[in-house]
C-alpha positions as CSV (number, residue, x, y, z in Angstrom):
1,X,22.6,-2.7,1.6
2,X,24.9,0.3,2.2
3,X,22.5,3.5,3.4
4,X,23.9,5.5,0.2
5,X,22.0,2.5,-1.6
6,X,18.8,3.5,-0.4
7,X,16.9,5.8,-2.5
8,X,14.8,7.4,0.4
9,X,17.9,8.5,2.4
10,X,19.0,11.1,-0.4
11,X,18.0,13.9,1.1
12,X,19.3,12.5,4.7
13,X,15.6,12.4,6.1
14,X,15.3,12.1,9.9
15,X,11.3,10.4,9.3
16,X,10.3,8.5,6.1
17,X,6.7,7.6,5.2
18,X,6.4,3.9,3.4
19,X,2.4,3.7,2.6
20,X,0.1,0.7,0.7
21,X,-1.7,2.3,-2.0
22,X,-4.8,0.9,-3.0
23,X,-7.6,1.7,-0.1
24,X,-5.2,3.5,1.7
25,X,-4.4,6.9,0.0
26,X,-7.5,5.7,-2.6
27,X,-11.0,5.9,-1.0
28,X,-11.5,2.4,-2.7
29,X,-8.9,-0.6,-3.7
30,X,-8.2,-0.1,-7.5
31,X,-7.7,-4.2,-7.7
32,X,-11.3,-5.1,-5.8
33,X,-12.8,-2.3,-7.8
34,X,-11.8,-4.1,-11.3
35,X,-12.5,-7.6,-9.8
36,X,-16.1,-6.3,-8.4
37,X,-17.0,-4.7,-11.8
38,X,-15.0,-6.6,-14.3
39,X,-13.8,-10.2,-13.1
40,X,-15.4,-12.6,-10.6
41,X,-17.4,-10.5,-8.1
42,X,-16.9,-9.3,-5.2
43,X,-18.2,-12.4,-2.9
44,X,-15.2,-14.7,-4.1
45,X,-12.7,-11.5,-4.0
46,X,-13.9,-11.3,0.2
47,X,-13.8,-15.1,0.4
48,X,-10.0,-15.2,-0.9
49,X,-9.5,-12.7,1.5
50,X,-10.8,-14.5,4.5
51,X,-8.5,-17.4,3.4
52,X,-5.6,-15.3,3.5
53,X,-6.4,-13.7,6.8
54,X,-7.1,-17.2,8.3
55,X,-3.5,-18.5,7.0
56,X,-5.5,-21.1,4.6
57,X,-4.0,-19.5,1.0
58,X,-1.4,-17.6,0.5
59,X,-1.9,-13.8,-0.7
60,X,0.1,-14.2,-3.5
61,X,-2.5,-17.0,-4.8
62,X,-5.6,-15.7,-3.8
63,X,-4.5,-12.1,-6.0
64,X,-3.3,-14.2,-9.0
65,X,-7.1,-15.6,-8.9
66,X,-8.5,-12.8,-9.1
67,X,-6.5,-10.7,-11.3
68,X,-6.9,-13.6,-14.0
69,X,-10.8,-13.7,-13.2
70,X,-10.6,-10.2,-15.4
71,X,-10.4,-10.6,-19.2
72,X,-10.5,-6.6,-20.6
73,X,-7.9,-5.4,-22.2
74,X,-5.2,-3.7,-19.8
75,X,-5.8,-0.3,-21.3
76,X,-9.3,-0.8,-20.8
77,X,-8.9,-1.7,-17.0
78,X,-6.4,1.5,-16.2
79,X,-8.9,4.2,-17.9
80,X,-11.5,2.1,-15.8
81,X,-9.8,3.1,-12.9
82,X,-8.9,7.0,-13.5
83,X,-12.4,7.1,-14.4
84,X,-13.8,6.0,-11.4
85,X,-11.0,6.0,-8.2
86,X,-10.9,8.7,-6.3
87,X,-7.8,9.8,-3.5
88,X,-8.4,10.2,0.2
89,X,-9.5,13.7,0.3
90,X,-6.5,14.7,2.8
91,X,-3.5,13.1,1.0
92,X,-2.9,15.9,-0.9
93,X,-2.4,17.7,1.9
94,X,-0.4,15.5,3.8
95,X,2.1,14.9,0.8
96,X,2.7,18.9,0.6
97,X,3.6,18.7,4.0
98,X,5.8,16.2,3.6
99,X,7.3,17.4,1.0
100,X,8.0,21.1,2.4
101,X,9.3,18.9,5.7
102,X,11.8,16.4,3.7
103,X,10.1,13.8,4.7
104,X,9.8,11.3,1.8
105,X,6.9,9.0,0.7
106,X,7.1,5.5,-0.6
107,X,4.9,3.4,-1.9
108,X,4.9,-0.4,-1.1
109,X,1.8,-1.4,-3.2
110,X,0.6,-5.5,-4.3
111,X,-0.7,-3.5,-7.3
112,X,1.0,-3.0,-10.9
113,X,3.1,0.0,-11.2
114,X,1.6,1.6,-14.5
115,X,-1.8,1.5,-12.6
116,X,-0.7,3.8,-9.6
117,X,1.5,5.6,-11.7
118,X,-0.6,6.4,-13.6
119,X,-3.4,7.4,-10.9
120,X,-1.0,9.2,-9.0
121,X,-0.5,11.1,-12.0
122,X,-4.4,12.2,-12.4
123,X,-4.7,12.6,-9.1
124,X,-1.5,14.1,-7.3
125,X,-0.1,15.9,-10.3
126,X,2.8,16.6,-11.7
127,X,4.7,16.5,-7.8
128,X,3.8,12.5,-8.1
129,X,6.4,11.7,-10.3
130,X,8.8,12.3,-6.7
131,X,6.7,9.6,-4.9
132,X,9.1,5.9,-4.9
133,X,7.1,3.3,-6.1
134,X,7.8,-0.2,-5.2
135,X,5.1,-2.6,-6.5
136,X,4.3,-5.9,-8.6
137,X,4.5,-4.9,-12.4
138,X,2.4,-6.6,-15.8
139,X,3.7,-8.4,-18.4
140,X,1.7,-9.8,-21.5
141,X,0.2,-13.1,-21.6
142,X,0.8,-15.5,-24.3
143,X,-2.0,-16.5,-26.4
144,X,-1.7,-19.6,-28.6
145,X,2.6,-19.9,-27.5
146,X,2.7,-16.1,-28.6
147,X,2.6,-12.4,-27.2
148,X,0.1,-10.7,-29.3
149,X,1.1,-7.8,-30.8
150,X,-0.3,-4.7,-29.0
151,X,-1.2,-6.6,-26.3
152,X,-2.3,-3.8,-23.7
153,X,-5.3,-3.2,-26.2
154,X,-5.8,-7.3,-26.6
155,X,-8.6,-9.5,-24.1
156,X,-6.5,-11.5,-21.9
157,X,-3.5,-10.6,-22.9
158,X,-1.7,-9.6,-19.8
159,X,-1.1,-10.7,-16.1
160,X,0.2,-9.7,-13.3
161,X,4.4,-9.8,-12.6
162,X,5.6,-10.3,-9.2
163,X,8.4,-8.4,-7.6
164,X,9.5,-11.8,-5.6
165,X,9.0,-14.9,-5.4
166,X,7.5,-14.7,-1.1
167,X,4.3,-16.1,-0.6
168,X,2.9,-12.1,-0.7
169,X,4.2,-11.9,-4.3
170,X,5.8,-8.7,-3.0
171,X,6.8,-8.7,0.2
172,X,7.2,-5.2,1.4
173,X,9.4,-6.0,4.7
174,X,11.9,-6.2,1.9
175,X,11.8,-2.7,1.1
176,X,11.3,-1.4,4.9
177,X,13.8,-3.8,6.4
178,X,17.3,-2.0,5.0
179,X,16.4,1.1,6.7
180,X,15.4,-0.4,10.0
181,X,18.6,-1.9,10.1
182,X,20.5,1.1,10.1
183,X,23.3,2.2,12.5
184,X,20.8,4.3,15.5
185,X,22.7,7.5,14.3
186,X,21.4,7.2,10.1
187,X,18.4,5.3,10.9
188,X,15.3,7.5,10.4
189,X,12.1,7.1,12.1
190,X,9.9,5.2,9.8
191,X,5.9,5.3,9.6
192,X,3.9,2.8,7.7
193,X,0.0,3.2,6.8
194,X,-1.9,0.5,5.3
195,X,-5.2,-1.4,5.2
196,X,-5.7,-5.0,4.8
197,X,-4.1,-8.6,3.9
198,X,-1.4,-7.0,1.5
199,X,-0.1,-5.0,4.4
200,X,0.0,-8.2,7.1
201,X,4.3,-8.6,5.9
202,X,4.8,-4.6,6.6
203,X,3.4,-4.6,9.6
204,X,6.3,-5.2,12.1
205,X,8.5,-3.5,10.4
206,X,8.4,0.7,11.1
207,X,8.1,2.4,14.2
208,X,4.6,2.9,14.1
209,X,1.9,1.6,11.8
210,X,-1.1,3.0,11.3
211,X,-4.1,0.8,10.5
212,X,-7.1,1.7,8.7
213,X,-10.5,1.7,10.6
214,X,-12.5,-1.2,10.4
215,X,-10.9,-2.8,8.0
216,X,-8.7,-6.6,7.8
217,X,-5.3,-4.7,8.8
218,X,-6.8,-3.9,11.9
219,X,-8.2,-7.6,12.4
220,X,-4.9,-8.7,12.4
221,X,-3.0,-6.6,14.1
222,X,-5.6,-7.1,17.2
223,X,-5.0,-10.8,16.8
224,X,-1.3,-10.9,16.5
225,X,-1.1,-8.1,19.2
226,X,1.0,-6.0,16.7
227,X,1.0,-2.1,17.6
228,X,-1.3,0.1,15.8
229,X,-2.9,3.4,15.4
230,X,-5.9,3.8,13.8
231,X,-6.7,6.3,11.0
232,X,-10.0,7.2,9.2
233,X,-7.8,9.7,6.7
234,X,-5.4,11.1,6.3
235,X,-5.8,14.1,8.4
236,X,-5.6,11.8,11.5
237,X,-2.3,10.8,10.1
238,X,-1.2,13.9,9.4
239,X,-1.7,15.4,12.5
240,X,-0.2,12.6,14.1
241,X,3.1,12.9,12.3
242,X,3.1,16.5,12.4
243,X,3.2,16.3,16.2
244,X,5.9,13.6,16.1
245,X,8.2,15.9,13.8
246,X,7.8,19.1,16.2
247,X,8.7,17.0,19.4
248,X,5.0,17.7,20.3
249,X,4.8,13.8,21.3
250,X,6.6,10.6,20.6
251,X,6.0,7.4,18.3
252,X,5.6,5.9,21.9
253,X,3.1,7.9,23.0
254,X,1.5,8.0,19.7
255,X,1.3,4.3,19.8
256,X,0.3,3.7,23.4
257,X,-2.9,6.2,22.5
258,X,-3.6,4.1,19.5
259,X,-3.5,0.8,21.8
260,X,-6.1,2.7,24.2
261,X,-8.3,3.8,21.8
262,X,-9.1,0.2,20.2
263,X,-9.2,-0.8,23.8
264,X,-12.4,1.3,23.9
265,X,-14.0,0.3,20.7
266,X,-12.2,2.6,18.5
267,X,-12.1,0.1,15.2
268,X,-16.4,0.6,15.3
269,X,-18.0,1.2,12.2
């Protein structure tokens, strides 16, 4: 993929942020928070999660299980979820910077595009809209060999669509690995934030990763001895990057100081 191909580099960015969504720049996960309250519960959502993190189901499995576990009507499960989701209380902050500072955001999500659009809308704004969103999508689900008319409003009538057919059901590498394969002299630095088992293909990928506290991202990353920096919010991530961008520090240095801090019990909650 040629780099006029790749939607981020428009604006010939020297950094670009690719982010997870859900747990990440939300305080909670929109897709536990509807299986928790509307499908199975959350002690087989955290068991299929254990099985992914231990390599014994595929992510792309365990998700389908629980999406399907909820029967309300999509419509119903979105209004759920401006209702009740709420946005890390510094991304708002951290996307005006980035915006003033060219450095684009994307989004790599295992969620359905008209739920974070539509979140980002409620709670971003109208600036949202600039925010790239690569993600799974929904599609209605037959019932009796038909799609029922007005399906979004029907009882399981829709399911989840997936980007590709990788045993993540979107693999976001995909989308991160075009740019890191840029000539040295067009290749931006690239940042990646995330939280848990959706984020385990992204997280080789950029030049430095930054891994939520405490939570299965880390776990991972610890066991795999893949390069992190923790973050709480988003503040610790934008003052991170903000150094980075002013040639305060370095992605190294960044990095090595994430390294040390886990080191001395850091990831404690």
């Amino acid at each position: 993929m040629s780099a006029d191909q790749l939607p981020a580099l428009k604006s010939n960015p020297k950094f670009i942020f690719f982010t997870d969504f859900d747990g990440t720049i939300t305080m909670k996960d929109s897709n536990d928070y509807l299986t928790d309250n509307l499908g199975f519960g959350p002690e087989l959502r955290r068991k299929g999660n254990i099985e992914v993190l231990e390599n014994r189901e595929t992510f792309r499995d365990a998700f389908k299980e629980m999406l399907d576990s909820i029967k309300h009507p999509f419509n119903e499960c979105v209004q759920t979820l401006v209702d009740n989701i709420k946005l890390d209380p510094h991304f708002n902050d951290f996307y005006k910077w980035a915006l003033e500072h060219n450095v684009p955001v994307v989004v790599l999500s295992s969620g359905m595009v008209p739920i974070i659009r539509a979140l980002l809308e409620h709670l971003v704004g109208p600036d949202a809209a600039k925010i790239q969103i690569i993600s799974n999508d929904v599609k209605p689900r037959k019932i009796d060999g038909k799609i029922p008319e007005d399906w979004e409003n029907k009882e399981a009538a829709w399911e989840i669509e997936y980007h590709d057919d990788s045993s993540f059901g979107h693999d976001k590498s995909l989308a991160i690995r075009p740019y890191a394969n840029l000539p040295a002299d067009k290749r931006p630095t690239l940042f990646y934030a995330g939280d848990g088992v959706s984020d385990l293909s992204a997280a080789r990928e950029t030049d430095l990763l930054f891994a939520k506290k405490g939570h299965d991202l880390v776990t991972y990353c610890e066991r795999e001895g893949v390069p992190f920096t923790l973050f709480e919010d988003w503040n610790t991530i934008l003052e991170n990057v903000q150094a980075i961008y002013s040639g305060k520090t370095d992605v190294k240095s960044v990095a090595a100081a994430g390294v040390e801090a886990v080191r001395h019990g850091g990831n404690k909650v």
